[in-house]
Every structure is written in structure tokens, then in C-alpha cells.
DRENTORKOL-3810 file (N, C-alpha, C; in nm, 4 decimals):
REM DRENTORKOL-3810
@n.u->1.0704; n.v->-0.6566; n.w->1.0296; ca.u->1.0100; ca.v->-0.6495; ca.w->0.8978; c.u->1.0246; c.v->-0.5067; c.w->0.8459
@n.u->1.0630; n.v->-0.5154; n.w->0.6824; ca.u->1.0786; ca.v->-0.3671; ca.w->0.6566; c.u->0.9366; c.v->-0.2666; c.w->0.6067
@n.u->0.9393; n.v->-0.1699; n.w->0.6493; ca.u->0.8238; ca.v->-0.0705; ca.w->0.6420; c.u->0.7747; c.v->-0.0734; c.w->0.5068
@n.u->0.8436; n.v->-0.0943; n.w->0.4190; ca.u->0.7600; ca.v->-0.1307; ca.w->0.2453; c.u->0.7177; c.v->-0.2683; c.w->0.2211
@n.u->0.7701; n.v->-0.3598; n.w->0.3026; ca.u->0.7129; ca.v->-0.5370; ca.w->0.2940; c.u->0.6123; c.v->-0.5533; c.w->0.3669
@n.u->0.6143; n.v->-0.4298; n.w->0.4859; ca.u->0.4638; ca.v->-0.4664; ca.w->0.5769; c.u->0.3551; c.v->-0.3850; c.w->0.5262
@n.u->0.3762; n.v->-0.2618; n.w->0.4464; ca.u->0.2725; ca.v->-0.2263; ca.w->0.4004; c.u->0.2362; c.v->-0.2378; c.w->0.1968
@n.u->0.3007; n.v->-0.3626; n.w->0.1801; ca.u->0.2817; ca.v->-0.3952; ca.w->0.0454; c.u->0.1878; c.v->-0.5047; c.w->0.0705
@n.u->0.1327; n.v->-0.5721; n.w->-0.0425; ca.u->0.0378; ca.v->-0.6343; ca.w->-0.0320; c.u->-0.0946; c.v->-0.6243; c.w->0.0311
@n.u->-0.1928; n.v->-0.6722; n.w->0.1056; ca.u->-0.2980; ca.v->-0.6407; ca.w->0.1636; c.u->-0.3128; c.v->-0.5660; c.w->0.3118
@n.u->-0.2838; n.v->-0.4803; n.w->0.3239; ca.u->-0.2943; ca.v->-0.4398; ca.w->0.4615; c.u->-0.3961; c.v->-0.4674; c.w->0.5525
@n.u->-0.5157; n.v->-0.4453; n.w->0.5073; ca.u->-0.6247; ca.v->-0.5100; ca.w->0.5879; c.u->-0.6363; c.v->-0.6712; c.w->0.6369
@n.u->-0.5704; n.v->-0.7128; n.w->0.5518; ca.u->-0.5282; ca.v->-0.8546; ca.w->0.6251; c.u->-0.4557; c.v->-0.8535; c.w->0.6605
@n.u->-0.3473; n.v->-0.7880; n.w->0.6688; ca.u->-0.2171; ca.v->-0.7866; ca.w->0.7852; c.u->-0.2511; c.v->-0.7485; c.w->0.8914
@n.u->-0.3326; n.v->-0.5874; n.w->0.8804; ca.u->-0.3863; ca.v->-0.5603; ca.w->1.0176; c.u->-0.4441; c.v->-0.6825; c.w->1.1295
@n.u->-0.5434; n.v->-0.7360; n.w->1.0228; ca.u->-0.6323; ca.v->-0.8360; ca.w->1.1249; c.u->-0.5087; c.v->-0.9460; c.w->1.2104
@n.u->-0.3851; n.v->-0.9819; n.w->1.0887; ca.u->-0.3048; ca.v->-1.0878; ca.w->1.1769; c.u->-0.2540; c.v->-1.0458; c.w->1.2862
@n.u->-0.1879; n.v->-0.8524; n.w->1.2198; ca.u->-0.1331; ca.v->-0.8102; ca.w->1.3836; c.u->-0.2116; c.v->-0.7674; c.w->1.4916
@n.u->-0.3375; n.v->-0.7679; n.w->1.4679; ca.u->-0.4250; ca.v->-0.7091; ca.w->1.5838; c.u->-0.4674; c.v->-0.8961; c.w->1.6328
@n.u->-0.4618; n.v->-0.9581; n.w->1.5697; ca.u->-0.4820; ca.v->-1.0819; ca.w->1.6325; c.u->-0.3317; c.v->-1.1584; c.w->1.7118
@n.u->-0.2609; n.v->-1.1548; n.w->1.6950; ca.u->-0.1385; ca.v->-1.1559; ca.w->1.7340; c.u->-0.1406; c.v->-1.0928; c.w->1.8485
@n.u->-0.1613; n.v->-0.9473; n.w->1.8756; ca.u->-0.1977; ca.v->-0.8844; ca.w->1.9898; c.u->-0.3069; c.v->-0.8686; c.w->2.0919
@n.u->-0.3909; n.v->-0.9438; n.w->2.0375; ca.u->-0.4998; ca.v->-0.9962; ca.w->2.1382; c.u->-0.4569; c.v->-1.1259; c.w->2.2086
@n.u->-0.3417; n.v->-1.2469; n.w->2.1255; ca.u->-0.3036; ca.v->-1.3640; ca.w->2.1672; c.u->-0.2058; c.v->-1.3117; c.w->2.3140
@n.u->-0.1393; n.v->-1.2646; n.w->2.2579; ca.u->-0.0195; ca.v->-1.1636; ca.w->2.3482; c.u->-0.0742; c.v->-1.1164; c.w->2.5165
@n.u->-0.1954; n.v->-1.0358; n.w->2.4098; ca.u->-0.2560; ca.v->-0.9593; ca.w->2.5762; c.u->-0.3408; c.v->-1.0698; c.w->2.6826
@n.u->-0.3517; n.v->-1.1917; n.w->2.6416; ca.u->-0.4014; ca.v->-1.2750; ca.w->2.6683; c.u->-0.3473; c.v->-1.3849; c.w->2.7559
@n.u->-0.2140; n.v->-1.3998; n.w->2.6825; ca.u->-0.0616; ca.v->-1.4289; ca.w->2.7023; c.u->-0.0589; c.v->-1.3618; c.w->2.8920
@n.u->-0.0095; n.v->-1.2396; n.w->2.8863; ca.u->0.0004; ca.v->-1.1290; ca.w->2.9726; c.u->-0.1048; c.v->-1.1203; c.w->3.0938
@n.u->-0.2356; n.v->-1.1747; n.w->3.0721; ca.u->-0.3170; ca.v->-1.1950; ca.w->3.2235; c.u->-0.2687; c.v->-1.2983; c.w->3.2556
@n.u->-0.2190; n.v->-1.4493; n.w->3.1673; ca.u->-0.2417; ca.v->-1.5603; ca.w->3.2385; c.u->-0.0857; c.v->-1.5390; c.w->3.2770
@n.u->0.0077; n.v->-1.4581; n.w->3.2828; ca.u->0.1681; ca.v->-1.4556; ca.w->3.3757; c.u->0.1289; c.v->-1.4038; c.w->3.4445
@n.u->0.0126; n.v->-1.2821; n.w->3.5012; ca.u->-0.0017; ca.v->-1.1179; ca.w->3.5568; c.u->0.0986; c.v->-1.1726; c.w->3.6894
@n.u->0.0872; n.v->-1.3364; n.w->3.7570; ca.u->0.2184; ca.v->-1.3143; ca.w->3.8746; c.u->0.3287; c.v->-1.2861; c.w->3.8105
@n.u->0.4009; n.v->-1.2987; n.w->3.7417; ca.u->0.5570; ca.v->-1.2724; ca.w->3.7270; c.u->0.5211; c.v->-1.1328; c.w->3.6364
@n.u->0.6142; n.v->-1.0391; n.w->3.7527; ca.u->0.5866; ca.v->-0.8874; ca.w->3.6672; c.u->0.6612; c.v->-0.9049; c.w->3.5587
@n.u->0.7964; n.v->-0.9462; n.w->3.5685; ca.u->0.8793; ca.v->-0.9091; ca.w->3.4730; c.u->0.8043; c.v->-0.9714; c.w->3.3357
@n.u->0.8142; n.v->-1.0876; n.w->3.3210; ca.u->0.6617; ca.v->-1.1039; ca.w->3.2146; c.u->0.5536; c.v->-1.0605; c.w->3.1675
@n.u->0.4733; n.v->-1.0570; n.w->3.2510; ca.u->0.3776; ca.v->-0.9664; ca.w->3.2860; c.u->0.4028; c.v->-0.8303; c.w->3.2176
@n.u->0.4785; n.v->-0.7813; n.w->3.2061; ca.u->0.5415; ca.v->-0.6351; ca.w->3.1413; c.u->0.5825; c.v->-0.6561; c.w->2.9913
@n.u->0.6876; n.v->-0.7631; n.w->2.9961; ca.u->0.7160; ca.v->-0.7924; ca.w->2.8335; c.u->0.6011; c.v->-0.7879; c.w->2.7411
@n.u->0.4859; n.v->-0.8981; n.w->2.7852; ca.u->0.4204; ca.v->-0.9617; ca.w->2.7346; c.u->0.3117; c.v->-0.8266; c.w->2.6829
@n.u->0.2731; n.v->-0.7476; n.w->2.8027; ca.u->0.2168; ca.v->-0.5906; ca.w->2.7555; c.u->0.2812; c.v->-0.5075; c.w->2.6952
@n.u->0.3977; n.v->-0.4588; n.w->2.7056; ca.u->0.4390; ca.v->-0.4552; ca.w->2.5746; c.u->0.4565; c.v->-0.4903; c.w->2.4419
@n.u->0.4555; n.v->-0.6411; n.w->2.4469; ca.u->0.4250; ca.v->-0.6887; ca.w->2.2781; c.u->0.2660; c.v->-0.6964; c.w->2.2369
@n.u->0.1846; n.v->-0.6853; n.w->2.3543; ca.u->0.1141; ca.v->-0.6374; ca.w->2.2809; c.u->0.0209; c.v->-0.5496; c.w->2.2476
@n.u->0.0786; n.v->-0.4478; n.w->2.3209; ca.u->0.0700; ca.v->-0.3140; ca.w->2.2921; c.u->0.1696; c.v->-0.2402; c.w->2.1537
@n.u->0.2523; n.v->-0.2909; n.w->2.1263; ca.u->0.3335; ca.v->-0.2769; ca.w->1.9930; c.u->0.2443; c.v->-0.3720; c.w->1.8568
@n.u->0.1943; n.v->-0.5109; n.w->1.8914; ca.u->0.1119; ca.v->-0.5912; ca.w->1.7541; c.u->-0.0440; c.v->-0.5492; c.w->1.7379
@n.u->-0.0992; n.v->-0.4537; n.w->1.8431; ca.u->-0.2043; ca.v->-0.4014; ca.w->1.8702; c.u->-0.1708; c.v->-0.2439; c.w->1.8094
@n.u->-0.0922; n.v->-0.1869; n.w->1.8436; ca.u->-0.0380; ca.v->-0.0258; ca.w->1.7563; c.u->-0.0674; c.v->-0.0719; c.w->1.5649
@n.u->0.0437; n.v->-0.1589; n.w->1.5700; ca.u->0.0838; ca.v->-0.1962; ca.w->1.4054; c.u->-0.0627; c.v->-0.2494; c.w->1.3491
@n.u->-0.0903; n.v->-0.3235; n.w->1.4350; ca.u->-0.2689; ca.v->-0.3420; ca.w->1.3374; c.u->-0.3598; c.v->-0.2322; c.w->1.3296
@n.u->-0.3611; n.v->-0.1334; n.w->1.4383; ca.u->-0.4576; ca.v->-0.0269; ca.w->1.4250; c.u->-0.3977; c.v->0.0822; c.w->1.2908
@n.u->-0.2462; n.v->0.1020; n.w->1.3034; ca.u->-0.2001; ca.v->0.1673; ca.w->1.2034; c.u->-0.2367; c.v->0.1115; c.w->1.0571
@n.u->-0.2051; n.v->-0.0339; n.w->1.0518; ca.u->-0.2267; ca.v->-0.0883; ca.w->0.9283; c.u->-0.4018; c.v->-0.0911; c.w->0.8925
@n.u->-0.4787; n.v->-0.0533; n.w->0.9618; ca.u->-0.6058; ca.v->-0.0569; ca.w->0.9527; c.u->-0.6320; c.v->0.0724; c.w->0.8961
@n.u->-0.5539; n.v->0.1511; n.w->0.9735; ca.u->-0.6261; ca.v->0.2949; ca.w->0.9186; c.u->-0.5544; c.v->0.3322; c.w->0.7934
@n.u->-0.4141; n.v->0.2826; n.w->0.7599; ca.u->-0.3751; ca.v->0.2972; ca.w->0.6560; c.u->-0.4646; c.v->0.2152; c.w->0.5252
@n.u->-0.5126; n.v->0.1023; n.w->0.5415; ca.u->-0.5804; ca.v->0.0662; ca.w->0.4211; c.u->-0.6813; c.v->0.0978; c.w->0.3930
@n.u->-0.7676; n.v->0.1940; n.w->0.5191; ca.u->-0.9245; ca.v->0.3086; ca.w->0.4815; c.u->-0.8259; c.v->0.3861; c.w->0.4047
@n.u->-0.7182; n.v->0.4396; n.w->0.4243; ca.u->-0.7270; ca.v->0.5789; ca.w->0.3665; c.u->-0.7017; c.v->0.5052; c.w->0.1700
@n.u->-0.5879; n.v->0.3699; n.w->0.2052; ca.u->-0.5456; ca.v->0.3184; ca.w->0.0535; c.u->-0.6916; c.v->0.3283; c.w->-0.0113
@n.u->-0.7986; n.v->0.2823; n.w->0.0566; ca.u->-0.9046; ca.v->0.2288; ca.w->-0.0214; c.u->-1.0031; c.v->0.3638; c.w->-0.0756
@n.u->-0.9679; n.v->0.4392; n.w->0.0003; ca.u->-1.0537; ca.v->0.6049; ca.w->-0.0251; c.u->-0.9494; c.v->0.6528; c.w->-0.1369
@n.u->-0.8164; n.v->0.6489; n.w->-0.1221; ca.u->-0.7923; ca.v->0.6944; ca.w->-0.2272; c.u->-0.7809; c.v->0.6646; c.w->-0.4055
@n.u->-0.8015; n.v->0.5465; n.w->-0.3474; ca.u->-0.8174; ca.v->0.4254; ca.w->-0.5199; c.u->-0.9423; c.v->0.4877; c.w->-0.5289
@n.u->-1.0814; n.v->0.4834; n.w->-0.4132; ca.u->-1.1762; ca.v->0.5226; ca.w->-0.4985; c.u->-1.1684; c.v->0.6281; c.w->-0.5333
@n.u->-1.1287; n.v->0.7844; n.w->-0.4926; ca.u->-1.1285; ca.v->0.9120; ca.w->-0.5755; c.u->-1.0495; c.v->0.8874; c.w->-0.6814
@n.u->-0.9120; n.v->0.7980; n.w->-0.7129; ca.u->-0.8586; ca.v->0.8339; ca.w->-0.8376; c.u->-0.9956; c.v->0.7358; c.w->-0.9407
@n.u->-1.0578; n.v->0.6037; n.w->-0.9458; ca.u->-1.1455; ca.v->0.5756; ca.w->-1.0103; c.u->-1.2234; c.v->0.6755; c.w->-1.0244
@n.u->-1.2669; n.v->0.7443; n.w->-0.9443; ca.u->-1.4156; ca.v->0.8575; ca.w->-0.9569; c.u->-1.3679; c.v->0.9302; c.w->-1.0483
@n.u->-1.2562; n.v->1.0033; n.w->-1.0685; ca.u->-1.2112; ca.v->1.0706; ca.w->-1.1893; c.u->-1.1721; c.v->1.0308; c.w->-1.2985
@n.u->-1.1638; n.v->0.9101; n.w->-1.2907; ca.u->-1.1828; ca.v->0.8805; ca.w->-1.4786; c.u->-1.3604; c.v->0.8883; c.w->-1.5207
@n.u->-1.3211; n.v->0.9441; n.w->-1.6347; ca.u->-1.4657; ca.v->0.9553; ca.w->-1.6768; c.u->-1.5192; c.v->0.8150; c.w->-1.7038
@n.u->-1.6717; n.v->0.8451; n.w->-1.7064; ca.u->-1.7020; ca.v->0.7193; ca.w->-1.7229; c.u->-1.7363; c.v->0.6442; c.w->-1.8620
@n.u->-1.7379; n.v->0.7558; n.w->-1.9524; ca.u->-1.7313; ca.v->0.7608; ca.w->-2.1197; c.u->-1.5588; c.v->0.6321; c.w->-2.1360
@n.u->-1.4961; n.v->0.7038; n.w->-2.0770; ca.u->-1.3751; ca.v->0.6448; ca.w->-2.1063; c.u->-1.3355; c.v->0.4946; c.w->-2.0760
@n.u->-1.3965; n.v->0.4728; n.w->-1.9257; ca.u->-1.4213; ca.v->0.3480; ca.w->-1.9101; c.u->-1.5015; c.v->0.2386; c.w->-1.9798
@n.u->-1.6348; n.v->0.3549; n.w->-2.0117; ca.u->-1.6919; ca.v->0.2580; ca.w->-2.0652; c.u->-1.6675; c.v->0.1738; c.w->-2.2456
@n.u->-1.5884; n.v->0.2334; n.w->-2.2647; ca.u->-1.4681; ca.v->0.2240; ca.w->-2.4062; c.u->-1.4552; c.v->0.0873; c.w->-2.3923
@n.u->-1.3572; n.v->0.0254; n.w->-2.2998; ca.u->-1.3052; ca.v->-0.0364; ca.w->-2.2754; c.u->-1.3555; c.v->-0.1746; c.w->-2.2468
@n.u->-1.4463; n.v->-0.2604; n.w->-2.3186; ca.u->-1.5227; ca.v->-0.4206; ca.w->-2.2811; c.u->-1.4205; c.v->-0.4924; c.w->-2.2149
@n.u->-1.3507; n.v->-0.5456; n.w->-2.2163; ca.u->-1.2579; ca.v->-0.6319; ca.w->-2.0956; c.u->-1.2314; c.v->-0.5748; c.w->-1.9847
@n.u->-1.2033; n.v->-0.6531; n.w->-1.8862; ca.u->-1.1641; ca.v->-0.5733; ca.w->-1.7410; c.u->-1.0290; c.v->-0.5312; c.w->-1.7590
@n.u->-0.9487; n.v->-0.6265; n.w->-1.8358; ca.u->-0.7930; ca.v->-0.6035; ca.w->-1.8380; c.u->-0.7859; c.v->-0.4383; c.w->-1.9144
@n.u->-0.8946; n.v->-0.4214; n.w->-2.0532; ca.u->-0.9131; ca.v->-0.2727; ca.w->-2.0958; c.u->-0.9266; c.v->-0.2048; c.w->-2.0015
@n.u->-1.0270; n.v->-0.2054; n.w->-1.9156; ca.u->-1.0510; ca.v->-0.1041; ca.w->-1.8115; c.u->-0.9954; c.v->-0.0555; c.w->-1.7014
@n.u->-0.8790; n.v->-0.1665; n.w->-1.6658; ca.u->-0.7909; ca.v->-0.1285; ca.w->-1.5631; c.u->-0.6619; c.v->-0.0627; c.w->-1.6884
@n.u->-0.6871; n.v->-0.1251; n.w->-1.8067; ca.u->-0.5494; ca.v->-0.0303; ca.w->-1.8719; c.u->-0.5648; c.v->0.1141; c.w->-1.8984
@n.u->-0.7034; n.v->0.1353; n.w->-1.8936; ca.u->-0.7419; ca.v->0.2762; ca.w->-1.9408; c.u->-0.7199; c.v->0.3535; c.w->-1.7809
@n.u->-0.7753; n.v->0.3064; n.w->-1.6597; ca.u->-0.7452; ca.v->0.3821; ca.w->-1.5463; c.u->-0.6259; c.v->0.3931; c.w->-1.5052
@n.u->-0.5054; n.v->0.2825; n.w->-1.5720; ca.u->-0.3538; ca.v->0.3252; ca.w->-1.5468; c.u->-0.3182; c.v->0.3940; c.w->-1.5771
@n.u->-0.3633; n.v->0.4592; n.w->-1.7402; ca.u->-0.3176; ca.v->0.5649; ca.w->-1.8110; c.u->-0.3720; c.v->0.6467; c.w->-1.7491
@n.u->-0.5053; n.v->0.6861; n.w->-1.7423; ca.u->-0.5546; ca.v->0.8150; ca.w->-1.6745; c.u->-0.4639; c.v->0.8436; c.w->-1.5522
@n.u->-0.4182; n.v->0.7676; n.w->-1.4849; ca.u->-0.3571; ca.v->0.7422; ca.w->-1.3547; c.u->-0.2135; c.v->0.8820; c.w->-1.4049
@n.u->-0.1282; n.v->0.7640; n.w->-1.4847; ca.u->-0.0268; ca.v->0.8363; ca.w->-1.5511; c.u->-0.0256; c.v->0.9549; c.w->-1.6056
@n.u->-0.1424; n.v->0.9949; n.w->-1.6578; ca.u->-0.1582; ca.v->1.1466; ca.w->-1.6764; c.u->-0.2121; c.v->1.2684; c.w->-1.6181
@n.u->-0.2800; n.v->1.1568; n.w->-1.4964; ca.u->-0.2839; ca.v->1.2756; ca.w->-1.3875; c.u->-0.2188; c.v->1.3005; c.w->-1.2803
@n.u->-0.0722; n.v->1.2166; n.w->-1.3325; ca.u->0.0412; ca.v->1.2661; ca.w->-1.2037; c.u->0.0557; c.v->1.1758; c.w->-1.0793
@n.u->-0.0171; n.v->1.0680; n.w->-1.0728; ca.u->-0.0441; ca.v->0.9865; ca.w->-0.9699; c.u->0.0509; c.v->0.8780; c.w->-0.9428
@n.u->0.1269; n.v->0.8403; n.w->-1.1129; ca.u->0.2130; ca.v->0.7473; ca.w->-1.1339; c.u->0.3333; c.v->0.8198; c.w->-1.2213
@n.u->0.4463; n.v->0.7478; n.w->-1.2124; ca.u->0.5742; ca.v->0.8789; ca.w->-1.3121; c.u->0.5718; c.v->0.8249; c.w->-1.4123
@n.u->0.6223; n.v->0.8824; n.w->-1.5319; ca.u->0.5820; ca.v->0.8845; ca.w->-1.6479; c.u->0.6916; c.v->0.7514; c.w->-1.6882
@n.u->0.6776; n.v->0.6096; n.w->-1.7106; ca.u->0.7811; ca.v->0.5649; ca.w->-1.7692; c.u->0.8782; c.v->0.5996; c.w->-1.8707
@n.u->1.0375; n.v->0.6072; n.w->-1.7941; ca.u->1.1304; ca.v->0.6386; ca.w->-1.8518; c.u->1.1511; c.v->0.5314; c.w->-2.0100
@n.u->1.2120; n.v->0.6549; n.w->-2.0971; ca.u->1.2596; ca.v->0.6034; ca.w->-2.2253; c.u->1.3817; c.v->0.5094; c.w->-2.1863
@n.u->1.3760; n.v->0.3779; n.w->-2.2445; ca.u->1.4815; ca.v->0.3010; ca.w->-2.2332; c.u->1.6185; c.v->0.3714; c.w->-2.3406
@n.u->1.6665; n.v->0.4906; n.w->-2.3808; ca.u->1.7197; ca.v->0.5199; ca.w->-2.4951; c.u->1.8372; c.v->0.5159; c.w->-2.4094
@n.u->1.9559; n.v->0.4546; n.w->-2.4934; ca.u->2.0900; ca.v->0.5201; ca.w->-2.4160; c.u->2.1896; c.v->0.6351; c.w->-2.4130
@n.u->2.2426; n.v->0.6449; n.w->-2.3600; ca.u->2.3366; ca.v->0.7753; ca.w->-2.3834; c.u->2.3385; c.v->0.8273; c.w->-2.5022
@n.u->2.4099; n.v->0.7005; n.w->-2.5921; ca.u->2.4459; ca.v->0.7403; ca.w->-2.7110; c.u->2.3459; c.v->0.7924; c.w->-2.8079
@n.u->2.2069; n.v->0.7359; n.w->-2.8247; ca.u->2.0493; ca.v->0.7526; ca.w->-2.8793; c.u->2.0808; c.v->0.8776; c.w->-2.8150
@n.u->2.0792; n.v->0.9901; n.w->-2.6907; ca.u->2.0389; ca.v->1.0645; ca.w->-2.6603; c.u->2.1558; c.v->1.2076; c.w->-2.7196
@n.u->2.2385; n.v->1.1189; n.w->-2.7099; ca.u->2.3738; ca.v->1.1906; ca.w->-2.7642; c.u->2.3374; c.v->1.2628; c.w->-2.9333
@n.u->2.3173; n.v->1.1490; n.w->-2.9856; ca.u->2.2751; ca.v->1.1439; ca.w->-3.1697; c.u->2.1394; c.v->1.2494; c.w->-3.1699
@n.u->1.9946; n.v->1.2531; n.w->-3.1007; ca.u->1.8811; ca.v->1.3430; ca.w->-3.1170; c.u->1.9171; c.v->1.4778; c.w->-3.0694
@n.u->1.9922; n.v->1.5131; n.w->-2.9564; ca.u->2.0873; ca.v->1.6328; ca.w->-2.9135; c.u->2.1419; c.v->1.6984; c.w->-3.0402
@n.u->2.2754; n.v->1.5925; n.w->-3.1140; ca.u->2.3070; ca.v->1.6754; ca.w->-3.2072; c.u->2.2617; c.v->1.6973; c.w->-3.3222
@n.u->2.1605; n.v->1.5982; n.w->-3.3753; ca.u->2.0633; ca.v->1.6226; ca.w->-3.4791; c.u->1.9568; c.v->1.7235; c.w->-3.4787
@n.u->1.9152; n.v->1.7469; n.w->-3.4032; ca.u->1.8143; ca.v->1.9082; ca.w->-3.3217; c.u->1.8675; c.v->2.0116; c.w->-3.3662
@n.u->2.0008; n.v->2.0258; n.w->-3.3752; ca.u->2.1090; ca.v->2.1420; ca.w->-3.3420; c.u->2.1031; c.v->2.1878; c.w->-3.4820
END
């Protein structure tokens, strides 16, 4: 799985599948403990679906601490502007966008548009 598909969407529920996955695993791994060579695989996988859930765990405290400081800095005058929820998440995108958090959407203009304001400036 690629490193932007496993940490897109909900991480905290991914965590829980891969830390559950790795409890099935380690579980897996007492009931072979006779056959080492098993016995070994099996601790290894899940010691690897037990890593990836603790990572994905601590990665979605930090996602969730940081959504709340960028909310904490929109004012709350500004929010409170805004009566719909769809307003209020549009007003914290922008704030978002102007405090550097998100890049500024590019002008769709083409060459030529850019070509024509170049030499009209001049």
C-alpha cells in the first residue's frame, strides 16, 4: 500500500484495523509457537501491523492537534459571520489559505493571457 493511500482518509480507523490485524497475527504466532519457522514469520507480521497502527495512531493525535490550532486561529468574529456550516468551513479554508497552510490556487491563465498582461504592463 502506498504511503499517501494509507495515510489519506481516516487514520484512526486504519490504525485500529492495523493494530487489530496485529493482535490476530500475534495470536496466530502462539497457536504455531511449535514450528519456529512460523512461529517467526507470524511475529514478524505482527510486529510490522502492530508498528503501522501505533504509527497511524500517533499520526492522527498529531492530524487532530493540528486542525485544532489552525481552527483556534480563526477568529471567532469571523466564524461567527458565517450561519451555515458549509459558510463556516468556507471561511476557515480561506483563513487556512492566507495563513500559508494551503497554496494559493493557481490562475488557470495560459501562456498566451500571460504573454498579452507582460506586454501590456510594458
Amino acid at each position: 500500500m502506498k504511503l499517501g493511500r494509507l495515510l489519506s482518509g481516516d487514520p484512526s480507523r486504519n490504525s485500529k484495523l492495523y493494530l487489530g490485524i496485529g493482535a490476530v497475527s500475534l495470536l496466530k504466532a502462539i497457536a504455531v509457537r511449535n514450528d519456529r519457522n512460523r512461529f517467526r514469520r507470524e511475529l514478524v507480521d505482527a510486529a510490522m501491523f502492530i508498528g503501522v497502527g501505533l504509527a497511524l495512531r500517533k499520526y492522527s493525535q498529531l492530524k487532530a492537534e493540528k486542525q485544532q490550532e489552525i481552527e483556534s486561529q480563526v477568529p471567532d468574529w469571523a466564524a461567527e459571520l458565517a450561519t451555515s456550516a458549509a459558510a463556516k468551513q468556507g471561511v476557515r479554508s480561506f483563513a487556512k489559505q492566507r495563513m500559508g497552510s494551503q497554496p494559493e490556487p493557481e490562475s488557470s491563465s495560459s501562456l498566451r493571457d500571460r504573454a498579452r498582461r507582460m506586454l501590456s504592463s510594458r
